[in-house]
N, C-alpha and C positions, 0 to 999 in steps of 0.2 A: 504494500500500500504506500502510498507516496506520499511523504509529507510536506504540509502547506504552513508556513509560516505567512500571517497575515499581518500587513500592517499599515492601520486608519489613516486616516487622513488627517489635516490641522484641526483642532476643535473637532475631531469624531474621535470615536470607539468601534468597538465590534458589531454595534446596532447600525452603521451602515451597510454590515455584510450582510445581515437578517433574512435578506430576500435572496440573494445568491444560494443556490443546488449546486453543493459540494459535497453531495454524497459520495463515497466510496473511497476518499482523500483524509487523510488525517491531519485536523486542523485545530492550528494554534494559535489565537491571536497575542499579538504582541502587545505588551502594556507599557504605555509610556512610563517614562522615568520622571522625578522629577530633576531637571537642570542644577548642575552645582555651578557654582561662581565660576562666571569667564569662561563654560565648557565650549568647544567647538562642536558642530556637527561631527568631527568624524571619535574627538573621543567620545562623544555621546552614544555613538553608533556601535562603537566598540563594546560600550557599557551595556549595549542591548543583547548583546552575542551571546550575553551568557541562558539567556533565554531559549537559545537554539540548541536543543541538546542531541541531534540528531545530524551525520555525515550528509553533505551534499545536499542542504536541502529546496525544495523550491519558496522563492519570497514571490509574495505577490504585494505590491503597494499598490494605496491609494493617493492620489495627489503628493503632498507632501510625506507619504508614506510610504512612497516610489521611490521619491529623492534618498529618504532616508536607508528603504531596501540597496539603493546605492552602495552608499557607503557602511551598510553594514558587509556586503558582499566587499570590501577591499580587504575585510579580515576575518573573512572564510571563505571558501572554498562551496560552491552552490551550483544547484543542476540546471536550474532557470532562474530568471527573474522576471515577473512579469510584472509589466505595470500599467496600472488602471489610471486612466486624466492626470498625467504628470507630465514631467519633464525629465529625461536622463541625464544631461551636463546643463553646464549654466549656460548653453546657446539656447536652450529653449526654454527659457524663462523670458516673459514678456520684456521688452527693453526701458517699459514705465515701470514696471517691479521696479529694475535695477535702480533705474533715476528713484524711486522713492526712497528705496535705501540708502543711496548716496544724501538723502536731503533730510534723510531721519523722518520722514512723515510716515511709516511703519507705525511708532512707538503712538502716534495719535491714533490710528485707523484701527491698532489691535484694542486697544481701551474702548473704544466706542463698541466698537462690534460685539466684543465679550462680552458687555454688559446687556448692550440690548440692538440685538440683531435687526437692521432697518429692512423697507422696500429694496434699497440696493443692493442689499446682501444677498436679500431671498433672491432677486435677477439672477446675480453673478454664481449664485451657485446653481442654479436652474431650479429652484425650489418655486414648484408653481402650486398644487395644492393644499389643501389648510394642513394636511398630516403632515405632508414633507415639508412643512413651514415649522409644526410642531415639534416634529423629527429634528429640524437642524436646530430650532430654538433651544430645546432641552439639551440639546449634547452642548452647545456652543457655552450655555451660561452653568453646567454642571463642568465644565472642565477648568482647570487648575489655569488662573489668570496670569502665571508667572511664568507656565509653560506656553500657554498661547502667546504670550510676547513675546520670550525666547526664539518661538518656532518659526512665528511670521521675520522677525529678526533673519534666522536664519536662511528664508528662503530667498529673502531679497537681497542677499549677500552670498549664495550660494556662486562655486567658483569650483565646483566638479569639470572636470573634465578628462577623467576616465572613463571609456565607452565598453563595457564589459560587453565580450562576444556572444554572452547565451541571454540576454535581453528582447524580450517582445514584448511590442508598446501597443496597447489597446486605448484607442484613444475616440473621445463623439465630436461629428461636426457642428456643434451649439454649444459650444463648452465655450462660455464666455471668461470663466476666472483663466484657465489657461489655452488659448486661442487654437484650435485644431492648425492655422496655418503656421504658425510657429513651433508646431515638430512635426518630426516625421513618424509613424506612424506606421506599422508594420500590418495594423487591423485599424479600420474605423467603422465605426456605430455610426451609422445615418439618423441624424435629429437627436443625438446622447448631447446630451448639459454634463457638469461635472458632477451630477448627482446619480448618473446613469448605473451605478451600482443597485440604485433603487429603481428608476425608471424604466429600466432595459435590463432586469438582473436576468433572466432568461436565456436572454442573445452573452450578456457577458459573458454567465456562468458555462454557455454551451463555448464560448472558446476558449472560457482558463480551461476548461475540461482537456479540447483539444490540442489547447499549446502543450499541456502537461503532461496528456498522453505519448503526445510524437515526441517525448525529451529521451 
């Protein structure tokens, strides 16, 4: 049986895998940490390894959960990686990301949001009905506001550019927080938003199925 190390997105948990048929897979979600003083992305990523107690395993991320299957894959040894509405190096990270990070307006935008998630929010992450509004509400202001600022920190400062060869990117074309035209894309969801783990978990789950089968 093959095992699935999963890992949420910024501001998510395992309640956005809920809908994904990962039957027959042995699956583990990954629990964030909480950030020690000044940690980078890759020692954090290190610190998450220990969670993986199993040779070769497959990572599937979500968003920032991609990024971070990243670099946790520079210090182990993995069968796959797959990744759900993300980005693999920091070429496909939006290039307003980066300018916010260069201007610090991260550190405003994570405060607002954590506290109380607007119409803008709901847009950009394609949350259109009142559940998936509900859904993002409750994870976004139940998670640890020190890690949400950390996280978004990290993304708009991300500076990967290690491109690991067993990587396949499942990616929607409505995915407005990370723009389908800015990566490349190995699968795409037709009309997937970045919430498509819920909206499309069918289509998704039939091709982690088949990426992970053909590994």
């Amino acid at each position: 049986m093959k095992n699935l190390f999963l890992f949420s997105g910024l501001g998510a948990d395992h309640r956005v895998f809920q809908f994904l048929d990962l039957s027959g897979f042995n699956v583990t979600y990954i629990k964030w940490l909480e950030p020690q003083a000044s940690e980078s992305m890759q020692q954090y990523a290190a610190r998450l390894t220990a969670q993986i107690n199993v040779e070769r395993p497959v990572l599937v991320g979500l968003s920032f959960g991609g990024m971070m299957a990243m670099e946790v894959a520079k210090h182990i040894t993995t069968e796959k990686i797959v990744l759900i509405s993300s980005a693999k190096t920091q070429k496909e990270i939006p290039p307003y990301f980066r300018l916010a990070g260069k201007l610090k307006l991260n550190k405003i935008v994570a405060l607002r949001v954590a506290k109380n998630p607007n119409a803008l929010a709901y847009r950009m992450m394609g949350a259109e009905t009142t559940s998936e509004k509900n859904l993002m509400k409750t994870i976004l202001t139940e998670t640890d506001p020190v890690f949400f600022k950390w996280a978004i920190e990290k993304v708009v400062t991300w500076n990967n550019k290690v491109l690991h060869d067993n990587v396949v990117h499942i990616h929607g074309t409505k995915d407005l927080l990370l723009p389908h035209r800015f990566v490349k894309a190995d699968f795409s969801i037709e009309n997937g938003t970045h919430l498509m783990t819920v909206q499309h978990a069918k289509e998704v789950s039939e091709m982690i199925r088949r990426i992970v089968i053909a590994s």
